[in-house]
N, C-alpha and C positions, 0 to 999 in steps of 0.2 A: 220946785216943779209942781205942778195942778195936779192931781189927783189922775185926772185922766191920762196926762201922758203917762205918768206912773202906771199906771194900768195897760196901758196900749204896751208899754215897754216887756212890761210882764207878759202879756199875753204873743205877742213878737218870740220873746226867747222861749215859750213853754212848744209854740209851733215850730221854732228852729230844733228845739231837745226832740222833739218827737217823731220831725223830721230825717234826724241825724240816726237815731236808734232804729227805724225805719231800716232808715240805707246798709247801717250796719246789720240788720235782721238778713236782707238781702244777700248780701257780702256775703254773712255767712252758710247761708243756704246753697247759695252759688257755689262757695269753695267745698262743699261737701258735695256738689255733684249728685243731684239729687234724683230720683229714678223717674220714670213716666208714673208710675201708681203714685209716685208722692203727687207729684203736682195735679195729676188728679183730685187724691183726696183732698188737696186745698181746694179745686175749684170748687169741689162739692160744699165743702165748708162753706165758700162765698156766696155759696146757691141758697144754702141754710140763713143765712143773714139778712138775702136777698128776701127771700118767703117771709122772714118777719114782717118785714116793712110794710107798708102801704100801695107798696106797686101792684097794680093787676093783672099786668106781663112781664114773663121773664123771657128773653132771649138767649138759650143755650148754645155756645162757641158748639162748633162742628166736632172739634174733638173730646166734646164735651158726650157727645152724642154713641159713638164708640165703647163707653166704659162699662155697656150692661152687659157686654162679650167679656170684658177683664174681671170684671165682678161673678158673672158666673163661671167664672174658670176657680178664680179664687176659690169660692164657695164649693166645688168639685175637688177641690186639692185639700181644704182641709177637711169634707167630709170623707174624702177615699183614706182607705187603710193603709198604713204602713207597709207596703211589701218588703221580708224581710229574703 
């Protein structure tokens, strides 16, 4: 085989393995039932990713919009005191 297909071959199954681990990533997030704060803090994370880049606009999902009320509750719960 030429080199290239060789190559093309390799580069097919590295995008199928990555693919596959992907879905299984998924999977398991899913069967762990995961809370509204998590997926939050993902989307944030993707915001973070997004800000690196080169884009000069970000489009923030709607519900994306909502989480400065969850974040200062947060922020309220662990600064209040313990009531004993």
């Amino acid at each position: 085989m030429p080199a290239r297909i060789l190559e093309a071959d390799a580069e097919k199954q590295a995008l199928i393995e990555e693919a596959e681990g992907k879905a299984k990533a998924i999977e398991l997030i899913n069967n762990a039932n995961p809370t509204a704060a998590y997926v939050t803090m993902q989307g944030f994370d993707a915001l973070k990713v997004l800000a690196n880049g080169n884009s000069t606009k970000i489009i923030v999902p709607s519900e994306l919009q909502n989480v400065t009320g969850l974040l200062t509750t947060m922020a309220e719960t662990i600064k209040e005191p313990t009531k004993k």
